[in-house]
PDB file as gemmi writes it, atoms N, CA and C in Angstrom:
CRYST1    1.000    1.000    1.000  90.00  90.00  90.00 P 1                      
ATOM      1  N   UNK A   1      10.875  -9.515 -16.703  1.00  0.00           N  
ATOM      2  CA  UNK A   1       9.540  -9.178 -16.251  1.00  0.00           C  
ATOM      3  C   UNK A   1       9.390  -9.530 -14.773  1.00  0.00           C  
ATOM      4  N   UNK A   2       8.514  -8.654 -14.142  1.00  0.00           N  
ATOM      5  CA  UNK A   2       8.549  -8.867 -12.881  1.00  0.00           C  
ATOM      6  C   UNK A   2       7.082  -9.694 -12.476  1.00  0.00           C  
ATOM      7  N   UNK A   3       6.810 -10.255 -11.807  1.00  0.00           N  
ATOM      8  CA  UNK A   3       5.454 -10.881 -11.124  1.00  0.00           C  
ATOM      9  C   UNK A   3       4.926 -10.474 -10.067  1.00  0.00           C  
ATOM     10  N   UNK A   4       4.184 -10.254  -9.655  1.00  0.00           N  
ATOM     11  CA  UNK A   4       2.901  -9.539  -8.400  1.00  0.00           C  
ATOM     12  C   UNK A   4       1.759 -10.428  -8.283  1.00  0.00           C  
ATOM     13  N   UNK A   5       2.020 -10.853  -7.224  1.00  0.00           N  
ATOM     14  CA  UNK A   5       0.912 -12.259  -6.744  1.00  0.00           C  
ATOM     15  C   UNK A   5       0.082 -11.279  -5.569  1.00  0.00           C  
ATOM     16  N   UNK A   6      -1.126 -11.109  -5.690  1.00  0.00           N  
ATOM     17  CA  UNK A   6      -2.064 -10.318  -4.896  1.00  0.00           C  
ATOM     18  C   UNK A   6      -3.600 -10.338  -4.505  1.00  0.00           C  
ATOM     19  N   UNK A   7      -3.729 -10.931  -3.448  1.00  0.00           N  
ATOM     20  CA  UNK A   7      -4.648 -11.671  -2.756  1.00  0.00           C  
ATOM     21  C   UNK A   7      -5.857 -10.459  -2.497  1.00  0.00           C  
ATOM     22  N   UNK A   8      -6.963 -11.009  -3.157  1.00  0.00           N  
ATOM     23  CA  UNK A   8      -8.189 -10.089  -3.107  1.00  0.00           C  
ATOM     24  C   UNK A   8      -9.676 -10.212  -2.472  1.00  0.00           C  
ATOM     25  N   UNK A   9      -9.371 -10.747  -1.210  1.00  0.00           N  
ATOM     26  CA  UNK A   9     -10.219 -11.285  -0.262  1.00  0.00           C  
ATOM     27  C   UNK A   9     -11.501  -9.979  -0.196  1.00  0.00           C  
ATOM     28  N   UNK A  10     -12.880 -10.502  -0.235  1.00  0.00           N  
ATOM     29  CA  UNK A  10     -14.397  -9.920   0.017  1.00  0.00           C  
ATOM     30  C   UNK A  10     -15.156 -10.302   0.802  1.00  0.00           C  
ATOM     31  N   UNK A  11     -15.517  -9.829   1.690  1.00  0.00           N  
ATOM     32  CA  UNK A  11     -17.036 -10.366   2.460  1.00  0.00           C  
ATOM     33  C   UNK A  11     -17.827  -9.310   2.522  1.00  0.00           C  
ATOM     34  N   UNK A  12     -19.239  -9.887   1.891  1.00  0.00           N  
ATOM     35  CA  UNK A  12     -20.421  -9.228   0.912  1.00  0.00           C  
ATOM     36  C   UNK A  12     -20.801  -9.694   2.466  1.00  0.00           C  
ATOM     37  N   UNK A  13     -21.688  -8.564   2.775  1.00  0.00           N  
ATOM     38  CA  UNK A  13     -23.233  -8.343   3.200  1.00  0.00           C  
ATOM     39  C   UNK A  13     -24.222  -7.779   2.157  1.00  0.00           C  
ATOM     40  N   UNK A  14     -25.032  -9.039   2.069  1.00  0.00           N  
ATOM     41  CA  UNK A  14     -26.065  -8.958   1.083  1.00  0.00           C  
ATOM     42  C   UNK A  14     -25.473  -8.590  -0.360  1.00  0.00           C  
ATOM     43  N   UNK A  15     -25.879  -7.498  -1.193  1.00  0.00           N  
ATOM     44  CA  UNK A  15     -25.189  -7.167  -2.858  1.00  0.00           C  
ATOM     45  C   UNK A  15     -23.855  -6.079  -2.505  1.00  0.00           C  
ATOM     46  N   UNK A  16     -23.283  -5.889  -1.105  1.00  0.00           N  
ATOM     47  CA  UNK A  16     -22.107  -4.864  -1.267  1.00  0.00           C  
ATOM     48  C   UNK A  16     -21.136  -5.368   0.065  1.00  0.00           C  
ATOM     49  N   UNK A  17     -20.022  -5.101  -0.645  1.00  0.00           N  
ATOM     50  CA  UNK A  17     -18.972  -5.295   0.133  1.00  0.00           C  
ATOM     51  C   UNK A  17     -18.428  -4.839   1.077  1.00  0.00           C  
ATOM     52  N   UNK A  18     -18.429  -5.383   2.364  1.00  0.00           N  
ATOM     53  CA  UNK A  18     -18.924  -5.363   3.739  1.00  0.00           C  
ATOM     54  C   UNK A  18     -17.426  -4.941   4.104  1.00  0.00           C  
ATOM     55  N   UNK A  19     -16.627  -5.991   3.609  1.00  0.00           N  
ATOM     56  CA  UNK A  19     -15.063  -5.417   4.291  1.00  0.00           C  
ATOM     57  C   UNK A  19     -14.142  -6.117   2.635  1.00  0.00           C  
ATOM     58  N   UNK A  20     -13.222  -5.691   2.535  1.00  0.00           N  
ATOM     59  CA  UNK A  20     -12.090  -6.180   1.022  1.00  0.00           C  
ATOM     60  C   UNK A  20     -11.351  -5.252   0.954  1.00  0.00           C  
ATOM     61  N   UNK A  21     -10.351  -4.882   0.185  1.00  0.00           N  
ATOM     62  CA  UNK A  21      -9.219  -4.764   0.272  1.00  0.00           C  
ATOM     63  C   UNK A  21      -9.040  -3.330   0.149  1.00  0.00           C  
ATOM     64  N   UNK A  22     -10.068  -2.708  -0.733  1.00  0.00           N  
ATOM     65  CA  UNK A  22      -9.582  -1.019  -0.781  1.00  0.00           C  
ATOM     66  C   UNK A  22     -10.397  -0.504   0.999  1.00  0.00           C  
ATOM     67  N   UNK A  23     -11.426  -1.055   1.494  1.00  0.00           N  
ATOM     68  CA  UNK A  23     -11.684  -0.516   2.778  1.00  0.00           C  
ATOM     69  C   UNK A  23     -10.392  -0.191   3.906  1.00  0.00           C  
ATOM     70  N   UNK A  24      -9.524  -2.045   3.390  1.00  0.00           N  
ATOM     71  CA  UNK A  24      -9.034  -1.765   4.752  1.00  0.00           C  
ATOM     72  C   UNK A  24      -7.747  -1.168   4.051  1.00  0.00           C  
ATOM     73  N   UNK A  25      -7.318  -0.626   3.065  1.00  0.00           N  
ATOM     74  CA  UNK A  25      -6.547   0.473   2.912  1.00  0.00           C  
ATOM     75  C   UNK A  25      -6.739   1.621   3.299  1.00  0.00           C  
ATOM     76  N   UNK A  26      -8.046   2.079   3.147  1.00  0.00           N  
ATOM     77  CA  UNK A  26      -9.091   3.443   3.259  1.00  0.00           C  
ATOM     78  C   UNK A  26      -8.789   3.250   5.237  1.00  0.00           C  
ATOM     79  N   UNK A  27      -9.478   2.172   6.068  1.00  0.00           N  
ATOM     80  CA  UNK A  27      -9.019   2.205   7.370  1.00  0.00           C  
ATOM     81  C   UNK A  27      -7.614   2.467   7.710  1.00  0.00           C  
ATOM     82  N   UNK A  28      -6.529   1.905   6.842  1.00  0.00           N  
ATOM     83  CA  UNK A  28      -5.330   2.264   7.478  1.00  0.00           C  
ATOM     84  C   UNK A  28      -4.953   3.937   7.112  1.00  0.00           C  
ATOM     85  N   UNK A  29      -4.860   4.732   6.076  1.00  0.00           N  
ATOM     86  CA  UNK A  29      -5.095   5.839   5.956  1.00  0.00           C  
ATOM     87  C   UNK A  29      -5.252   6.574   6.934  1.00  0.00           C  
ATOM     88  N   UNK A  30      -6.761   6.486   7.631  1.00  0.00           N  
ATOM     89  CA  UNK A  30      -7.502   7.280   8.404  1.00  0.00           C  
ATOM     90  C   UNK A  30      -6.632   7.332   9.629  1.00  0.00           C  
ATOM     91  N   UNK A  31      -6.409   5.564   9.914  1.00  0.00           N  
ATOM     92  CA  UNK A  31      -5.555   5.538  11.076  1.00  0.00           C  
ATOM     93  C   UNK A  31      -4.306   6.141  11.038  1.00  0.00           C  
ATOM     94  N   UNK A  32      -3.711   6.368   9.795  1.00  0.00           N  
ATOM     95  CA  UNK A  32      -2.635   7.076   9.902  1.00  0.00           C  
ATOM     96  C   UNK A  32      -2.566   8.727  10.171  1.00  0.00           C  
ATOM     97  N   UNK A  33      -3.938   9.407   9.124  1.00  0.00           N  
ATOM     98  CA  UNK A  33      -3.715  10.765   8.927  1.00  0.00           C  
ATOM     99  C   UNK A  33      -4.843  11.574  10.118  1.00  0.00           C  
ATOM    100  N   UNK A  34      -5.638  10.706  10.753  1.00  0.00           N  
ATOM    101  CA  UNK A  34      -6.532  10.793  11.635  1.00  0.00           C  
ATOM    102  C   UNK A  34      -8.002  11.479  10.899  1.00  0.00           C  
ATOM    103  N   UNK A  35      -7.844  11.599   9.909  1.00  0.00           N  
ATOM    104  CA  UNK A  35      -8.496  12.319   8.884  1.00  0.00           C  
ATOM    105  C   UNK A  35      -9.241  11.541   7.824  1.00  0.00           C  
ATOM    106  N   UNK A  36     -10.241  11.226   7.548  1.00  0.00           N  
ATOM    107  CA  UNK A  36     -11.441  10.764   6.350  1.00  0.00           C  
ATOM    108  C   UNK A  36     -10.598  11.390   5.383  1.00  0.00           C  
ATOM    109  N   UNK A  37     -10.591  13.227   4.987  1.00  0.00           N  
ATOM    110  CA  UNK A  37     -10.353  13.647   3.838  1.00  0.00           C  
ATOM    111  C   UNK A  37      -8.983  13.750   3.397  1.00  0.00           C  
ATOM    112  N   UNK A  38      -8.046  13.748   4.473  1.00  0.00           N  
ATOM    113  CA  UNK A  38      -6.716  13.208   4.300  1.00  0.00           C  
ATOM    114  C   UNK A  38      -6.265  11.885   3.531  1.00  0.00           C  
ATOM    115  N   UNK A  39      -7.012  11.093   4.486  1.00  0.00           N  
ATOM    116  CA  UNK A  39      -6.788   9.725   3.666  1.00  0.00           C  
ATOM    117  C   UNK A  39      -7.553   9.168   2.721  1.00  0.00           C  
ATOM    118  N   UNK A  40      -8.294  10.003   2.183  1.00  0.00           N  
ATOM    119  CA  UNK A  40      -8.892  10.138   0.543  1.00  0.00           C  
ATOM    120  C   UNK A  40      -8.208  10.846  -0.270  1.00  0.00           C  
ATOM    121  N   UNK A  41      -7.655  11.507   0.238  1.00  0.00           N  
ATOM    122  CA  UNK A  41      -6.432  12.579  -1.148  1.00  0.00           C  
ATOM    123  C   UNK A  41      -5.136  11.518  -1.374  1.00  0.00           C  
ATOM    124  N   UNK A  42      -5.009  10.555  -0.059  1.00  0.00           N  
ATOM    125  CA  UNK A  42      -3.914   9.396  -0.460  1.00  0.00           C  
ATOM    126  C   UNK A  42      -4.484   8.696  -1.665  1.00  0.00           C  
ATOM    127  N   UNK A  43      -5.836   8.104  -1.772  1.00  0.00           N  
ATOM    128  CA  UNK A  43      -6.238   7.242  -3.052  1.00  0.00           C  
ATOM    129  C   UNK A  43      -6.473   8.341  -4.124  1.00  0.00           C  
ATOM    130  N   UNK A  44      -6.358   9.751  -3.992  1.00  0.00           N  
ATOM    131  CA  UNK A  44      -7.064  10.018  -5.301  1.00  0.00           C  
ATOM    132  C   UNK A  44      -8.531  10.231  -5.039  1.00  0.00           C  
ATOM    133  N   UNK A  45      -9.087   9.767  -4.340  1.00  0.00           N  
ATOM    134  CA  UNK A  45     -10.333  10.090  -3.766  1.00  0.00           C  
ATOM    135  C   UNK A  45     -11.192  11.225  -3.128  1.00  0.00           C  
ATOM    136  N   UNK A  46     -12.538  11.488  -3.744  1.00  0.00           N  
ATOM    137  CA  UNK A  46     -13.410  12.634  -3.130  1.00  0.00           C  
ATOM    138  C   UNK A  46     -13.483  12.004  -1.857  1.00  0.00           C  
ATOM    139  N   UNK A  47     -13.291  13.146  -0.898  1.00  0.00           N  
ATOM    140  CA  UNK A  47     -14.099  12.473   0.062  1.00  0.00           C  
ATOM    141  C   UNK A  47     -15.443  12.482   0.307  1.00  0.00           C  
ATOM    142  N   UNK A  48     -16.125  12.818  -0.590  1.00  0.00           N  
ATOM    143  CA  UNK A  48     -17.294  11.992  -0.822  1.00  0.00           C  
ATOM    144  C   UNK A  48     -17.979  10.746  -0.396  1.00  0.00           C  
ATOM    145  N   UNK A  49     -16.090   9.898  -1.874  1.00  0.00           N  
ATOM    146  CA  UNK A  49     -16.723   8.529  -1.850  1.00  0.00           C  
ATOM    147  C   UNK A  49     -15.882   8.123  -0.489  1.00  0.00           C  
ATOM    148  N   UNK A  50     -14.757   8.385  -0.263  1.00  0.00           N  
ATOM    149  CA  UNK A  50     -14.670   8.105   1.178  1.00  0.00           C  
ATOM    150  C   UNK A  50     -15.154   7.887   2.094  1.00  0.00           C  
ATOM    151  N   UNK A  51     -16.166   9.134   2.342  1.00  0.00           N  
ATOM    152  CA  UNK A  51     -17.321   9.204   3.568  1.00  0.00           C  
ATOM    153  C   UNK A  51     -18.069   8.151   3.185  1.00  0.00           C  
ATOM    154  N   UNK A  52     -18.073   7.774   1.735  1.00  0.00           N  
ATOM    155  CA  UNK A  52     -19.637   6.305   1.422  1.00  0.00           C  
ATOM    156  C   UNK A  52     -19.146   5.193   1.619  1.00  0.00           C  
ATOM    157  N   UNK A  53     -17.991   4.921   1.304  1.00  0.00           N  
ATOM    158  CA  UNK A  53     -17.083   3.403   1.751  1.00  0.00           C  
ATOM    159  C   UNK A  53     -16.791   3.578   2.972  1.00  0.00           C  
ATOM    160  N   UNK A  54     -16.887   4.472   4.111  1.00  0.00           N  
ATOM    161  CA  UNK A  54     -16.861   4.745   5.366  1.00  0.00           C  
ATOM    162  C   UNK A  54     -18.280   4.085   5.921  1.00  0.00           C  
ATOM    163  N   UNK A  55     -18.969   5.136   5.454  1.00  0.00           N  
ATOM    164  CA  UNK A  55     -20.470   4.472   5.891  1.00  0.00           C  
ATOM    165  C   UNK A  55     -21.058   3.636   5.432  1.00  0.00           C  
ATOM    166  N   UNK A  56     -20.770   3.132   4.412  1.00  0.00           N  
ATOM    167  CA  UNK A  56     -21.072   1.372   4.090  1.00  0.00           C  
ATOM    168  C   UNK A  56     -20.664   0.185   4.713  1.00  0.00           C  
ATOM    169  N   UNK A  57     -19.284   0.615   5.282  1.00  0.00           N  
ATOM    170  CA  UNK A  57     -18.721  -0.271   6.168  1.00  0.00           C  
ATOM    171  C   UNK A  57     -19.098   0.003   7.673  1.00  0.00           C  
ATOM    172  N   UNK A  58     -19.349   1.078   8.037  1.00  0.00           N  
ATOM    173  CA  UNK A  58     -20.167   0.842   9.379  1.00  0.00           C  
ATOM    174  C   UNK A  58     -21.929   0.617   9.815  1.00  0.00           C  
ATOM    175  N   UNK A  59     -22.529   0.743   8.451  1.00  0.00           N  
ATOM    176  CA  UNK A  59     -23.980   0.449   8.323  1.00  0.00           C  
ATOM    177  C   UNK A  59     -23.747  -1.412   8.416  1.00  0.00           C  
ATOM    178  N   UNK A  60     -22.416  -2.062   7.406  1.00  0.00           N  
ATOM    179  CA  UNK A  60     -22.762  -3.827   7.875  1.00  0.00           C  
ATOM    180  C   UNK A  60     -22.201  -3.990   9.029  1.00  0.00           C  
ATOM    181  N   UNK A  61     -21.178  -3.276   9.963  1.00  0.00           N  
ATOM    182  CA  UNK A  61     -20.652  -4.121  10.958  1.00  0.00           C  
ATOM    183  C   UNK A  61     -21.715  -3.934  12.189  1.00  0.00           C  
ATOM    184  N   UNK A  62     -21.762  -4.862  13.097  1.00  0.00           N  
ATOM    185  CA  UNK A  62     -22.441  -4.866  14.487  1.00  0.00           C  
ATOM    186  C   UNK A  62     -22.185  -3.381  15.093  1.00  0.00           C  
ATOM    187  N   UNK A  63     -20.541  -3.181  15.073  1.00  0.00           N  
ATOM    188  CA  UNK A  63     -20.328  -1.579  15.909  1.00  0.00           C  
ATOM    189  C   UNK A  63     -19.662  -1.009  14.805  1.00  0.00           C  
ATOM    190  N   UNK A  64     -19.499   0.303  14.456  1.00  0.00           N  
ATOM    191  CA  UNK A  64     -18.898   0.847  13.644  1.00  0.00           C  
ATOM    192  C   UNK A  64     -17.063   0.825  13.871  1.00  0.00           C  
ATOM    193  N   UNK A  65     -16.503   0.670  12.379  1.00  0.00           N  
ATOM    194  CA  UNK A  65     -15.103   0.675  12.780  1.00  0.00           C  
ATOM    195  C   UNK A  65     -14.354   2.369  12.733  1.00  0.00           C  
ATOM    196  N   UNK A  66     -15.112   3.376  12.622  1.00  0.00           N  
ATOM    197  CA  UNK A  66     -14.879   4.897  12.293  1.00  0.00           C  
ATOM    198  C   UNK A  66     -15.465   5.510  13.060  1.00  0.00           C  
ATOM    199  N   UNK A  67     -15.240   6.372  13.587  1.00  0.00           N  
ATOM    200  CA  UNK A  67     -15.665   7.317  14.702  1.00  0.00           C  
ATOM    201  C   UNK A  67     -15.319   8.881  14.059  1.00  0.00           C  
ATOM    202  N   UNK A  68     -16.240   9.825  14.002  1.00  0.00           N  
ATOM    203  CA  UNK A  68     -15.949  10.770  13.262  1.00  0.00           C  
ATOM    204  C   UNK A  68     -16.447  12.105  14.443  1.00  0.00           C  
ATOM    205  N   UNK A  69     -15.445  13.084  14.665  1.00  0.00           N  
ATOM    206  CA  UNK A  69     -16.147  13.955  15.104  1.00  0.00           C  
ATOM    207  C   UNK A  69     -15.893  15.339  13.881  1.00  0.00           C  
ATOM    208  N   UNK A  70     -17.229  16.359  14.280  1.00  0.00           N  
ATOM    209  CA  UNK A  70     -17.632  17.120  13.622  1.00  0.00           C  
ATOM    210  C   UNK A  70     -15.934  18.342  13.414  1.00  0.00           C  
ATOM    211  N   UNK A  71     -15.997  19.042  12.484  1.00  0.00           N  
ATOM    212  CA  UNK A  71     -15.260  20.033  12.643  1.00  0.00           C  
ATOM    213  C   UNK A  71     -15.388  21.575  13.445  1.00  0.00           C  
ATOM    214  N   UNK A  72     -14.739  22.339  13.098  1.00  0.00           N  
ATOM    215  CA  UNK A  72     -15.187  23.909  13.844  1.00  0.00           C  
ATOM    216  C   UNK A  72     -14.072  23.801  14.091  1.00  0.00           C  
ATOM    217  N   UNK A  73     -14.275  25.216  15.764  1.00  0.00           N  
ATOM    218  CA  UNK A  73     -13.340  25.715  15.915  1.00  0.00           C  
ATOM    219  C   UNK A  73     -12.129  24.863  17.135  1.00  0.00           C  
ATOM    220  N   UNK A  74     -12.476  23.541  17.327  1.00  0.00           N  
ATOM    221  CA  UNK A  74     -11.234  22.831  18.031  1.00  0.00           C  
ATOM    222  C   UNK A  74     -10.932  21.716  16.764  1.00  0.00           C  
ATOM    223  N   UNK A  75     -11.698  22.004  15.554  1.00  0.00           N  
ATOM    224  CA  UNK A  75     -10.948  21.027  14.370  1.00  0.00           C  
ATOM    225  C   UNK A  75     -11.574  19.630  14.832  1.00  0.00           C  
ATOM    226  N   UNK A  76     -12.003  19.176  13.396  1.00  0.00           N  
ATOM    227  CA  UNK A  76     -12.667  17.785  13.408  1.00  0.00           C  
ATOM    228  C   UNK A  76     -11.550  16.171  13.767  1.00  0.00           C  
ATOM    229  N   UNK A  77     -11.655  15.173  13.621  1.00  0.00           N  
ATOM    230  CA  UNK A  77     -11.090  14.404  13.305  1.00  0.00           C  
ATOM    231  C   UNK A  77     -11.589  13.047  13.181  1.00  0.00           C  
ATOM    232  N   UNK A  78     -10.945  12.281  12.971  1.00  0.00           N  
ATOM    233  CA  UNK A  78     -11.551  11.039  12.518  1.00  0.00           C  
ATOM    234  C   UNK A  78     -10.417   9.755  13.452  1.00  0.00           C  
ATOM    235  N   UNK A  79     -11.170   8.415  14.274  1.00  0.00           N  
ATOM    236  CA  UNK A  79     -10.310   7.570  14.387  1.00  0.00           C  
ATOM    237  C   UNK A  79     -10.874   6.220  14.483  1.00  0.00           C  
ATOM    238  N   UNK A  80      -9.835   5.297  14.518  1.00  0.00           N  
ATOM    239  CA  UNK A  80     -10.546   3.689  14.131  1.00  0.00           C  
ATOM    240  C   UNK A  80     -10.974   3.665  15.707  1.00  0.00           C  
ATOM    241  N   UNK A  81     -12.197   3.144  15.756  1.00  0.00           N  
ATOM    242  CA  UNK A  81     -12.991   2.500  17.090  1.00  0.00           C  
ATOM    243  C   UNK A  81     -12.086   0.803  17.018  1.00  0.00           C  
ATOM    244  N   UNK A  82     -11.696   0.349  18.070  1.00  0.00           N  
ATOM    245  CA  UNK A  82     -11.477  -1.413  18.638  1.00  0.00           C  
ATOM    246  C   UNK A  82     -11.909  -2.087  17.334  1.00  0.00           C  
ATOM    247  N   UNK A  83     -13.195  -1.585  16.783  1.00  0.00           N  
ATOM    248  CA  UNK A  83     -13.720  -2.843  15.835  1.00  0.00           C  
ATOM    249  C   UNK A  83     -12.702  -2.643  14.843  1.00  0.00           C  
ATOM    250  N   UNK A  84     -12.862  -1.226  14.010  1.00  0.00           N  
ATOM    251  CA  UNK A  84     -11.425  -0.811  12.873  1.00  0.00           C  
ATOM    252  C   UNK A  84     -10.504  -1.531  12.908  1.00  0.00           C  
ATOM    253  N   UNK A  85      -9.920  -1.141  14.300  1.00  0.00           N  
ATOM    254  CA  UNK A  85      -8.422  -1.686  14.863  1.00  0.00           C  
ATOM    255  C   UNK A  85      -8.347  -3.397  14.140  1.00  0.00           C  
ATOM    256  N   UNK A  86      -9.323  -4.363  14.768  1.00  0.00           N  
ATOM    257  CA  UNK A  86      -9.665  -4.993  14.382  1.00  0.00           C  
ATOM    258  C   UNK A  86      -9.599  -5.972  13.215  1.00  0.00           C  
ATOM    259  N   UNK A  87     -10.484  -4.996  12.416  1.00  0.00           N  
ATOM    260  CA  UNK A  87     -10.893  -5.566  10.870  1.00  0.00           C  
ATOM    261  C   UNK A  87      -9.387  -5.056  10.173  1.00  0.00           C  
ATOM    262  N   UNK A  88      -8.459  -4.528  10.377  1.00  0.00           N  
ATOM    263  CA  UNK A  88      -7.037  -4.571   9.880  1.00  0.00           C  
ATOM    264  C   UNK A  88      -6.281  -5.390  10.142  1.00  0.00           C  
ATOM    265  N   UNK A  89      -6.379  -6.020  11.323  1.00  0.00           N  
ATOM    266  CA  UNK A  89      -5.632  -6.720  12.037  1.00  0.00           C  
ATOM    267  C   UNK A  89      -5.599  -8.425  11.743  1.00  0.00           C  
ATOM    268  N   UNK A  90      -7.184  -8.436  11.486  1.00  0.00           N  
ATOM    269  CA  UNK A  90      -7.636  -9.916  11.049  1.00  0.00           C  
ATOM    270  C   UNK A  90      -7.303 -10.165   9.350  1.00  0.00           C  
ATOM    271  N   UNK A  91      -8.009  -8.892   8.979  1.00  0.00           N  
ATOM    272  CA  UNK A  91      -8.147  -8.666   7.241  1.00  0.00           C  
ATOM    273  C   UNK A  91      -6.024  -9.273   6.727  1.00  0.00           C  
ATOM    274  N   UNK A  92      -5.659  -8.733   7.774  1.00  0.00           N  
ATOM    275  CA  UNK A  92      -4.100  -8.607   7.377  1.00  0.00           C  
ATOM    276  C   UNK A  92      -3.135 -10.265   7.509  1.00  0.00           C  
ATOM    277  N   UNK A  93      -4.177 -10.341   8.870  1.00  0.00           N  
ATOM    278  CA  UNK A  93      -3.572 -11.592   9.419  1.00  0.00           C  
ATOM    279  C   UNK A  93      -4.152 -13.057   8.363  1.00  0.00           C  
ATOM    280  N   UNK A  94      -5.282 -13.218   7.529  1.00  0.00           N  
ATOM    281  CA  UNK A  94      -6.050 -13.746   6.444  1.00  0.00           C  
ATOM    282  C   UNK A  94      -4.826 -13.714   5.620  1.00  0.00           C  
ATOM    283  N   UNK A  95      -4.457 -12.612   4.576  1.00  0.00           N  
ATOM    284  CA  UNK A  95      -3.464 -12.284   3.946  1.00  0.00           C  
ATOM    285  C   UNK A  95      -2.260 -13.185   4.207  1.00  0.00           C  
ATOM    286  N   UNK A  96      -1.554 -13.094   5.361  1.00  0.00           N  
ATOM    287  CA  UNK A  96      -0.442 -13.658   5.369  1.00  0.00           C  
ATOM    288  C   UNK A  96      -0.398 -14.865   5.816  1.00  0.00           C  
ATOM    289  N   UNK A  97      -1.188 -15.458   6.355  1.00  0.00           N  
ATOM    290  CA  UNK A  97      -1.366 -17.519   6.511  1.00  0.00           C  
ATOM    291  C   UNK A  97      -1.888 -17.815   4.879  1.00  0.00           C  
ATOM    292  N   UNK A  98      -2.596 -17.021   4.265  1.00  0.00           N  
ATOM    293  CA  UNK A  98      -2.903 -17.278   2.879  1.00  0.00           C  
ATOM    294  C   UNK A  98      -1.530 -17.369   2.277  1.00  0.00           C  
ATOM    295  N   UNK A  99      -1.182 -16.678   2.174  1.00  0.00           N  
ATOM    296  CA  UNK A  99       0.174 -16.295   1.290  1.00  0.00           C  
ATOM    297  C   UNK A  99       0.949 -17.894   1.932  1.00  0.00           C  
ATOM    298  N   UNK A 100       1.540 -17.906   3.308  1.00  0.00           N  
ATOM    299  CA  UNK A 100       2.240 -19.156   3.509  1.00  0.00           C  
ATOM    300  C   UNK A 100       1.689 -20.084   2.936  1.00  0.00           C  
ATOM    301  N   UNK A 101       0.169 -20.478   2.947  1.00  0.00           N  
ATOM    302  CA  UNK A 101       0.032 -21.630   2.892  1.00  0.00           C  
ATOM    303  C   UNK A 101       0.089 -22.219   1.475  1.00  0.00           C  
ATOM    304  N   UNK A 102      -0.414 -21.085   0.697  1.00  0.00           N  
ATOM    305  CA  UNK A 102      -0.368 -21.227  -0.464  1.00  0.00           C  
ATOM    306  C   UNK A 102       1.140 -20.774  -1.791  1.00  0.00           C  
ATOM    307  N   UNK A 103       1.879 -21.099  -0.758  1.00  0.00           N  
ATOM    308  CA  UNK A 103       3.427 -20.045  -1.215  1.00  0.00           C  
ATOM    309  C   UNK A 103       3.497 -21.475  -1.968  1.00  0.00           C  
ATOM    310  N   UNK A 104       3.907 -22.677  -2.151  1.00  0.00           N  
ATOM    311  CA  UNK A 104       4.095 -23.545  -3.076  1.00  0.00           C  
ATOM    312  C   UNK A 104       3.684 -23.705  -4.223  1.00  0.00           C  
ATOM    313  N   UNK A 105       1.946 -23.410  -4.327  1.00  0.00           N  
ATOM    314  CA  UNK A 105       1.262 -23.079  -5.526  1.00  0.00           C  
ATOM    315  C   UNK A 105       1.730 -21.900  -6.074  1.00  0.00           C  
ATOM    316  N   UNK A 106       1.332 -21.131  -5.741  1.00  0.00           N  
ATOM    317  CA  UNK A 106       1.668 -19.665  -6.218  1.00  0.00           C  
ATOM    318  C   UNK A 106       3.099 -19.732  -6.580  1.00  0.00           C  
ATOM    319  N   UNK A 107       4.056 -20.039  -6.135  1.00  0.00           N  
ATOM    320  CA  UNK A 107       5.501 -20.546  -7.143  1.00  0.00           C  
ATOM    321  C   UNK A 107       5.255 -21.065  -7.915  1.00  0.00           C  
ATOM    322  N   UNK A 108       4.769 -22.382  -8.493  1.00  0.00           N  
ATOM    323  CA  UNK A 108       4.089 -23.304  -9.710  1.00  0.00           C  
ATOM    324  C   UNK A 108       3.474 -22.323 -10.476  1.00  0.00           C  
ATOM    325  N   UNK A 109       2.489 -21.471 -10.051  1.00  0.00           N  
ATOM    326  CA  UNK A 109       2.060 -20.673 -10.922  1.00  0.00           C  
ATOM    327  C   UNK A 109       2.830 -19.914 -11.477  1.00  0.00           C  
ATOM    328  N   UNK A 110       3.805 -18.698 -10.630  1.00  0.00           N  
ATOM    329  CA  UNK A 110       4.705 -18.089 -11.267  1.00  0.00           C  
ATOM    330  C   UNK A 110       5.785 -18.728 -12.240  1.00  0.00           C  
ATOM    331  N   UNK A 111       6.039 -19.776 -12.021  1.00  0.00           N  
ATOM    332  CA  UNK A 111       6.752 -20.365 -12.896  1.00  0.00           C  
ATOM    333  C   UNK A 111       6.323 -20.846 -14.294  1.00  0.00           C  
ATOM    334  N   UNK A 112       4.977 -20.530 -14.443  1.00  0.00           N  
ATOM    335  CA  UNK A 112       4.417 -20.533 -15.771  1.00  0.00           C  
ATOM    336  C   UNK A 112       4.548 -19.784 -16.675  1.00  0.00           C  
ATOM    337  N   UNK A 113       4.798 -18.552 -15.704  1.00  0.00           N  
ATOM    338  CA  UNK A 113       4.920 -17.106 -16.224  1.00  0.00           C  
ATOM    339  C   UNK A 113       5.496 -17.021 -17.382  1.00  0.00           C  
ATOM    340  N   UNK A 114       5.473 -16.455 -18.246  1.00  0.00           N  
ATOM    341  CA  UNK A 114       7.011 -16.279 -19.614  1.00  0.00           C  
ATOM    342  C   UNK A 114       7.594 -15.334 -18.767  1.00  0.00           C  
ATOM    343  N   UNK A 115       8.777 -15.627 -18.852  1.00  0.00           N  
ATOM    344  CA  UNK A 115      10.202 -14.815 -18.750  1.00  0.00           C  
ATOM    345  C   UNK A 115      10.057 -13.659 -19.747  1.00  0.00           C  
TER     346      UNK A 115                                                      
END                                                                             
């Protein structure tokens, strides 16, 4: 059997989640495909709910991390603003001092595991 230790960090503004872990997947996406509806067909996702976990996350931050221009005839696109850039960068950097610091426990734990 294999084990998957996976860190699920949230920060709520007010009753909804401001930044956590499927956003900043949804941010890296965008940053990759330059595209909202691109990088909603990566999760399986309408972009719908894309566009709403888009704009939920730029209604809590101070500046928005998505910048969207319209489509037509020079074609729309989508890209992370400094803040985006950002909230991946930190969100990621959380992740991996977590993981070190806590790499001793999290062995103890896995070792509970049944084989």
């Amino acid at each position: 059997m294999k084990s998957k230790v996976q860190f699920r960090l949230r920060i709520y503004r007010d009753d909804s989640i401001a930044i956590g872990p499927g956003k900043i997947a949804l941010l890296e996406a965008i940053a990759e495909t330059g595209s909202i509806s691109a990088a909603a067909r990566q999760f399986n996702m309408s972009y719908r709910r894309a566009w709403l976990l888009v704009d939920e996350m730029n209604k809590a931050l101070a500046k928005p991390a998505v910048m969207t221009a319209a489509g037509g005839a020079s074609g729309g696109g989508t890209v992370l603003t400094p803040v985006g850039e950002a909230l991946i960068q930190h969100y990621r950097a959380v992740e991996s001092v977590s993981r070190t610091a806590a790499a001793s426990d999290i062995a103890a734990l896995t070792r509970l595991l049944a084989q």
